[in-house]
ZAMARGU-4260 file (C-alpha; in steps of 0.2 Angstrom, whole numbers, plus 5000, padded with zeros to 4 digits):
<rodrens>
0) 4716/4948/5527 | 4701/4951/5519 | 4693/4960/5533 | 4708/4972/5535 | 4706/4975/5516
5) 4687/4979/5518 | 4693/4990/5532 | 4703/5001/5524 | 4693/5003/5510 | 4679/5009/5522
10) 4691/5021/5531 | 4695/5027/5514 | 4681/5030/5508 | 4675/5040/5522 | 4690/5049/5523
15) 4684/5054/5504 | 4666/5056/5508 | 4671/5069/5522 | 4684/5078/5510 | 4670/5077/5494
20) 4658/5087/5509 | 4671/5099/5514 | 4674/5103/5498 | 4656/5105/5493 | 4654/5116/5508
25) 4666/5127/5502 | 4660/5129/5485 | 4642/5132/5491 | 4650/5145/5504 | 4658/5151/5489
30) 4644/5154/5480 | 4634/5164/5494 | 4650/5176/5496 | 4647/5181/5477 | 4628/5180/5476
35) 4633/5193/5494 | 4645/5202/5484 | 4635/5205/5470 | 4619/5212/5479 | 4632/5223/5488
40) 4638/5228/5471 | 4623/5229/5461 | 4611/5241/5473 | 4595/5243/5466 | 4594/5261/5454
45) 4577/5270/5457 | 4568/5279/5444 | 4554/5289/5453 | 4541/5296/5437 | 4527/5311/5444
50) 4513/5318/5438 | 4507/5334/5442 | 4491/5335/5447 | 4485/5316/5439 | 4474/5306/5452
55) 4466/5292/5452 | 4458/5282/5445 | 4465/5288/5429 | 4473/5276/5420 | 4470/5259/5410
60) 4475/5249/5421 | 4460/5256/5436 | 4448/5251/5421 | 4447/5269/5415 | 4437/5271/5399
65) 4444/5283/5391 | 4463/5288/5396 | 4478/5278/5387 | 4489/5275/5399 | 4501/5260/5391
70) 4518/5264/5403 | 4509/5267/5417 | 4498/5249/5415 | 4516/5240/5410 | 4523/5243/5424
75) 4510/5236/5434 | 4507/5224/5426 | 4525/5218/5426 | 4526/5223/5446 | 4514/5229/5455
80) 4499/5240/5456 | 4491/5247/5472 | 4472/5252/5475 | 4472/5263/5489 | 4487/5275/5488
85) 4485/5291/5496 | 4495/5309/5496 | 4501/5317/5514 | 4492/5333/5507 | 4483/5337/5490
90) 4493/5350/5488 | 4509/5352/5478 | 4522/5359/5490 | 4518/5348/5506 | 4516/5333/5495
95) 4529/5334/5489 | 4540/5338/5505 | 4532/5325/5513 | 4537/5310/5497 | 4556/5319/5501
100) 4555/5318/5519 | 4545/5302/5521 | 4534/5312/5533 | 4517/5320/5536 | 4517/5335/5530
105) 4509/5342/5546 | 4528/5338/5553 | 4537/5349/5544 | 4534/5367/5549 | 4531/5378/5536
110) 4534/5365/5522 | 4516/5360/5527 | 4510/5373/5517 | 4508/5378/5497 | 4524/5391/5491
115) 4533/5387/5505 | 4550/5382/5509 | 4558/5366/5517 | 4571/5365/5533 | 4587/5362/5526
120) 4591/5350/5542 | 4577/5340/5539 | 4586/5324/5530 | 4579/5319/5512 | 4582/5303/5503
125) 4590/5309/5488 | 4605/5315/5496 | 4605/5304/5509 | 4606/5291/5496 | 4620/5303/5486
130) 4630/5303/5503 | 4626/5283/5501 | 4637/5282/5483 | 4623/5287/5471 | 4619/5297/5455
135) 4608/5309/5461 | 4596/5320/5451 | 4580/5328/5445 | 4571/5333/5429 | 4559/5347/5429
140) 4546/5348/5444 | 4553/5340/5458 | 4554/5350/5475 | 4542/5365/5475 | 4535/5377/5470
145) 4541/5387/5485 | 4558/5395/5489 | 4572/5386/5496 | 4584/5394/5508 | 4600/5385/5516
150) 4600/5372/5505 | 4619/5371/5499 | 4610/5355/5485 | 4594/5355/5478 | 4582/5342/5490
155) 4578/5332/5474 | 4598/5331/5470 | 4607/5342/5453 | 4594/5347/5441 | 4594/5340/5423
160) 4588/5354/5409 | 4590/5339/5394 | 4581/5325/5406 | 4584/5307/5410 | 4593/5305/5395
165) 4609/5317/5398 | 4607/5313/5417 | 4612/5292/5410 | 4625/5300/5403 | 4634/5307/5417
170) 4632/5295/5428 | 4649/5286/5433 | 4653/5268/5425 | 4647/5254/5439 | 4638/5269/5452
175) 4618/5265/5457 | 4608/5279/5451 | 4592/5288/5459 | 4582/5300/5446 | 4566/5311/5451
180) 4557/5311/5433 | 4545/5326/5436 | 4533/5334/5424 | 4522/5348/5422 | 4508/5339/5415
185) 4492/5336/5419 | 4493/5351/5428 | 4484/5369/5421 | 4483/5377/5409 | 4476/5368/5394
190) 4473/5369/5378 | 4455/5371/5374 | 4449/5355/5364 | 4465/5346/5363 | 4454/5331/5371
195) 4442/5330/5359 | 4454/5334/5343 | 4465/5321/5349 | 4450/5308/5344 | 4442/5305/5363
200) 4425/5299/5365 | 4419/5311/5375 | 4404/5303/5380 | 4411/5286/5385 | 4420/5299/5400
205) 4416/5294/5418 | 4415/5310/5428 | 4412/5311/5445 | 4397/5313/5451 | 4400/5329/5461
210) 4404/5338/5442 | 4388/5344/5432 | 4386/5333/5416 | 4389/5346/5401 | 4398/5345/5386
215) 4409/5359/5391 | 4413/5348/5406 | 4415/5332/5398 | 4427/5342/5386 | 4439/5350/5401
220) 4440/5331/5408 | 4446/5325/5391 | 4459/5338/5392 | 4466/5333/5405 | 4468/5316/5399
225) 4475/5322/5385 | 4489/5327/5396 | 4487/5312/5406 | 4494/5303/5390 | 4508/5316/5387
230) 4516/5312/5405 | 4512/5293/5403 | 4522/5296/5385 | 4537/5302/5397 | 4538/5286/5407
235) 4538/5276/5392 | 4553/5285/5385 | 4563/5283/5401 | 4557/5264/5402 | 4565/5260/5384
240) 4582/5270/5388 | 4583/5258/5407 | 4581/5245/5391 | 4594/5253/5378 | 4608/5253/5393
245) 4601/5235/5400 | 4596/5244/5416 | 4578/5239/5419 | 4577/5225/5428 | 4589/5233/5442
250) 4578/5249/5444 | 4564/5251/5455 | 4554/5261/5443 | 4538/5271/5454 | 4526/5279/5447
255) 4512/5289/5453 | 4505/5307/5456 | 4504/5323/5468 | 4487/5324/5472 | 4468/5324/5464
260) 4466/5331/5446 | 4465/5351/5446 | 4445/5353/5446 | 4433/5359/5458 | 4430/5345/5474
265) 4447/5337/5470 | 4465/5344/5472 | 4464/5355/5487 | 4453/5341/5493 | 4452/5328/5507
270) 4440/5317/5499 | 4446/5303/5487 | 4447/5312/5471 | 4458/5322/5479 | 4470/5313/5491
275) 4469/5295/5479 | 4481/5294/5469 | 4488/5280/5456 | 4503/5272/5460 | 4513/5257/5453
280) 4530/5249/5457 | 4541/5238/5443 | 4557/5231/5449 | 4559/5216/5438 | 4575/5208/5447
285) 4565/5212/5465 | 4546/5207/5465 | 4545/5189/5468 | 4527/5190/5459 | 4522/5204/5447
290) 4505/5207/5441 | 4499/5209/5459 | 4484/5222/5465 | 4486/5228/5482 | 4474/5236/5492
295) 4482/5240/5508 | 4484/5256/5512 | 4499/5266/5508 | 4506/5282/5508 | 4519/5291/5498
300) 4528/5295/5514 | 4532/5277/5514 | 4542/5279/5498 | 4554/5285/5505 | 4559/5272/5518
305) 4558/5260/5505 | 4571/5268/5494 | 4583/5269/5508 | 4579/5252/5516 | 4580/5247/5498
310) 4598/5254/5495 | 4605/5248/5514 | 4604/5266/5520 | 4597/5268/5539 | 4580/5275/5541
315) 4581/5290/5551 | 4571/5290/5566 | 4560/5304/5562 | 4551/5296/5544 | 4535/5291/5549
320) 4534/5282/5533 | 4532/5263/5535 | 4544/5255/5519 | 4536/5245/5508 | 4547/5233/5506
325) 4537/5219/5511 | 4523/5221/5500 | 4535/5222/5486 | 4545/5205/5491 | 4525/5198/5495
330) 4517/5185/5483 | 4501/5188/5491 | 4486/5200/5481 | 4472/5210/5488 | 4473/5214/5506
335) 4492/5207/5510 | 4497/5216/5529 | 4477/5219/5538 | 4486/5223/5554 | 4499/5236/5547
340) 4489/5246/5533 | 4472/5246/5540 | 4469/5263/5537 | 4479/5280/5531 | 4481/5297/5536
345) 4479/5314/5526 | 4475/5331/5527 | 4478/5348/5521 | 4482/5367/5529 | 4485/5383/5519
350) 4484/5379/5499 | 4481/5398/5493 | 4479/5411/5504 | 4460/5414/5500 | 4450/5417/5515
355) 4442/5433/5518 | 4452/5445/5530 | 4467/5434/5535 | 4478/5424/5528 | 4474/5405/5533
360) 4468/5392/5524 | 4458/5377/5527 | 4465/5368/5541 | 4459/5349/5538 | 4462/5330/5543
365) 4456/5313/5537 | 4456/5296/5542 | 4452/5283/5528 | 4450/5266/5530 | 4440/5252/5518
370) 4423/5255/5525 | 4423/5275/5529 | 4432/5292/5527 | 4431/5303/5543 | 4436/5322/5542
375) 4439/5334/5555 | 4440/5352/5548 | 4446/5363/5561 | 4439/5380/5555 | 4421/5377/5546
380) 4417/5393/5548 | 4429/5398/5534 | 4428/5395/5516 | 4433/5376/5511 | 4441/5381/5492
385) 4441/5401/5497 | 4430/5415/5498 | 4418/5415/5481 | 4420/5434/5481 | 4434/5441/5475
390) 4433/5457/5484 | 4433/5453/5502 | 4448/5440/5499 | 4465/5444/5509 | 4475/5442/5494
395) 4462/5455/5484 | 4453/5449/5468 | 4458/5430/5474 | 4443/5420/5467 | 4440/5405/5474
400) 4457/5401/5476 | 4457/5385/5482 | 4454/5378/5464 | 4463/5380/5449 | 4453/5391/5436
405) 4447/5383/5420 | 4431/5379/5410 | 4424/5367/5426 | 4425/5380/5439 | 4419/5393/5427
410) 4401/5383/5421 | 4400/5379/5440 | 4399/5398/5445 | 4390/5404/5430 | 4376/5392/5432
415) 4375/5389/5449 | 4358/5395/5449 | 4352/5387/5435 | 4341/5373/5444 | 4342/5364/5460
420) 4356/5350/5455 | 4368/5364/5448 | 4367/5372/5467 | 4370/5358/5476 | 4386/5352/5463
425) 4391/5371/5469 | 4389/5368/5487 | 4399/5352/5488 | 4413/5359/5479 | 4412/5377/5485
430) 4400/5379/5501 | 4403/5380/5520 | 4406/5363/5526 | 4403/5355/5543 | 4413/5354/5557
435) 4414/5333/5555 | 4411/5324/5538 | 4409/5305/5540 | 4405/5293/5522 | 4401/5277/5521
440) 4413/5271/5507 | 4403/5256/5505 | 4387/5264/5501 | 4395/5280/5493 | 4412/5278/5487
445) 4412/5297/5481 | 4408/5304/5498 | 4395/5315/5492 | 4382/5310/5509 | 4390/5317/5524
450) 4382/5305/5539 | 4391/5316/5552 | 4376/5320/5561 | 4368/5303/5557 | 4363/5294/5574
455) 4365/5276/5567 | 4382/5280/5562 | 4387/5288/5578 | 4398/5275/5586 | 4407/5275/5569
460) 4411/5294/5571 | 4416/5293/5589 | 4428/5278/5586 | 4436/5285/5572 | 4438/5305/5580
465) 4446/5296/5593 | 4459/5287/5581 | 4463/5301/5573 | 4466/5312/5587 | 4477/5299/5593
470) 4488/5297/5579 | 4488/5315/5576 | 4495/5316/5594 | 4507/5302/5590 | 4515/5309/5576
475) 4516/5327/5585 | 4502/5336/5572 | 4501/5356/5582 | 4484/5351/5575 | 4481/5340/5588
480) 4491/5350/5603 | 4482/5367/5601 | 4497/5377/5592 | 4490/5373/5573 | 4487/5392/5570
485) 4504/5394/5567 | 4502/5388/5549 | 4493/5402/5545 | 4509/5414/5549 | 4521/5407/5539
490) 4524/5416/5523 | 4518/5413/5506 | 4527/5416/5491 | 4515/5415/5477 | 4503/5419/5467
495) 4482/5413/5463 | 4469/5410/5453 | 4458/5426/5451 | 4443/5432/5448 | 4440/5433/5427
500) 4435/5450/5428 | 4451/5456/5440 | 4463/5468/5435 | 4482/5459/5430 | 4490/5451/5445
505) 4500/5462/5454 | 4488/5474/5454 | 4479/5471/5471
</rodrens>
């Protein structure tokens, strides 16, 4: 009797155990359809901030003096910040294409040049992410400057005149949202001295070593800073309304720069004050770790895989951007993927129209990696920033026009003969450069000693010429296939920097 008793108290209790599983099962199932649900629900909102013209290293947070930057450090310190970002082209137009397209500029026809225009069948994440269910929009300089034809949307989605703010404000209850936060600043014009009034040290500036060490230069650098801060000021602005609306740890906030800093050697430039740029992701409910520095290489065409990957949108075939969503879900620091960001790829073609006769540009590539910077200019027998004189250019009275005017420029060509230092500063910003330039970023992390022609680094430049031929090839660069003069035909559709003395523009 007792046994049977025991019995079917064991069954029973077996019986429950298996219901107690089932039913836990369930609950756990549950749970995993909502979390599902909920992802499904809540896409992440993007907040992409730009600078015009701010490169790096010029912020806080890369240890800079000088410059305030307290949004731009927050946010990576609360995500993540990356060492060795790098533009497509240091140049406005195709840097900006390319951050649409998530592809090299060199891709895109005559998007590849400055004052352009874009393909309107080329696809562009904003309004493939808008076709997606998003609130789409831009503030101030987004696509451009150029002129766009066939475009039934602006590429950067519906412009917003009153900003960030009233774009919030339109946006439908429960919808994901994508904002382009363009500005204007640090680009030129400045106003003389606002560096030094605003209470800058100007002697605790670090300069490049490529500008002359003068008060008047030390004075145009602190300008732009000045400007630095007025942009940094715009990010922090957006940041606290993501907090008013309870938004911010659901937005992927990126923010970064076009290119170099507008000054001789730099923007317009394939040298790492002109194609390095600062760059920092937050995305509190994302980042498994924040306060990571990364120092693989990245591109800003791989943003714009990762905002699509990021929202469940496909990846069109055609972006050559890798997404960087893996870095961003990462806990490692420092060098995170050696086998998939090695090494990036830059280069440049028409900036102004300021060659002598015709009306090419400067038709360059680079391949950067952690130990060397190798560049293949295509035509060295032109003039890398535009012919010095004015008369002679193909757009008449153009001065230089590869670089922006202002103080810098000007103490450059007013002293270049003032000793053998000032001529050599002019030389590497404004003379005739060699068919190859290769640096040892090890030895020379300014890139000021071109060991092209040096024999001990010979097997260096012949393995990397080859590497970038190759993934020029790859990525279907004309440059590569002998057709790359038809960058040089396309039309332009703006204006230059001119010489002081020239008459007003328009009168050529």
């Amino acid at each position: 009797m007792t046994n049977c008793l025991n019995k079917n108290l064991q069954m029973k209790s077996k019986k429950l155990l298996h219901q107690c599983l089932l039913y836990a099962g369930l609950l756990i199932m549950a749970g995993l359809l909502a979390t599902c649900s909920r992802q499904v629900q809540q896409k992440p909102n993007i907040l992409f901030a730009i600078a015009d013209d701010w490169g790096w290293p010029h912020a806080g947070v890369y240890d800079d003096p000088v410059v305030q930057t307290p949004a731009f450090d927050r946010v990576a310190n609360e995500g993540v910040l990356f060492k060795h970002a790098y533009v497509s082209s240091p140049s406005c137009t195709p840097c900006r294409n390319a951050i649409l397209t998530g592809q090299y500029h060199w891709r895109l026809g005559p998007g590849a040049n400055l004052w352009s225009t874009l393909d309107p069948s080329i696809p562009v994440y904003p309004l493939m992410l808008e076709k997606a269910g998003y609130h789409v929009g831009h503030y101030r300089k987004s696509w451009g400057p150029g002129k766009l034809e066939g475009w039934e949307k602006h590429p950067a989605g519906k412009p917003y005149e009153e900003g960030f703010k009233e774009f919030l404000a339109e946006r439908p209850e429960d919808t994901p949202f994508c904002f382009w936060l363009g500005t204007s600043d640090p680009h030129r014009p400045y106003e003389e001295g606002t560096g030094a009034g605003s209470g800058m040290d100007l002697d605790r500036i670090r300069m490049f070593e490529c500008f002359p060490d003068d008060p008047v230069v030390r004075s145009d650098v602190a300008d732009y800073f000045y400007e630095v801060q007025r942009f940094d000021s715009d990010v922090a602005e957006a940041i606290r309304l993501l907090e008013e609306i309870g938004e911010l740890e659901n937005t992927i906030v990126v923010v970064t720069g076009d290119h170099g800093m507008p000054f001789p050697r730099c923007k317009s430039n394939l040298y790492d004050s002109g194609t390095r740029v600062p760059l920092a992701i937050r995305w509190g409910s994302g980042i498994r770790k924040s306060n990571r520095v990364i120092e693989d290489f990245v591109s800003l065409v791989d943003l714009a895989p990762t905002f699509l990957e990021l929202a469940g949108v496909n990846i069109p075939e055609v972006m050559t951007g890798k997404s960087l969503l893996s870095l961003l879900e990462s806990k490692k620091t420092g060098i995170t993927e050696p086998d998939k960001r090695s090494f990036v790829l830059h280069g440049k073609e028409r900036h102004v129209p300021g060659q002598e006769v015709h009306m090419g540009g400067y038709p360059c590539r680079a391949i950067r990696n952690h130990d060397f910077l190798y560049i293949r200019n295509f035509k060295p027998e032109r003039w890398p920033a535009g012919t010095p004189d004015p008369m002679l250019a193909a757009m008449k009275h153009y001065w230089l026009a590869d670089c922006d005017n202002g103080p810098t420029k000007t103490y450059m060509n007013e002293n270049r003969e003032k000793d053998e230092n000032h001529r050599h500063l002019w030389d590497l910003s404004f003379g005739k450069r060699l068919e190859e330039e290769l640096y040892d970023c090890r030895k020379d992390p300014e890139q000021l000693v071109n060991l092209a022609n040096d024999p001990e680094y010979a097997d260096v430049k012949e393995s990397l010429s080859t590497q970038l031929m190759e993934q020029l090839e790859l990525m279907a660069d004309p440059r590569a296939t002998g057709q790359g003069d038809i960058f040089d035909e396309y039309p332009y559709y703006g204006g230059g920097p001119r010489h002081p003395s020239s008459p007003p523009d328009g009168d050529r």
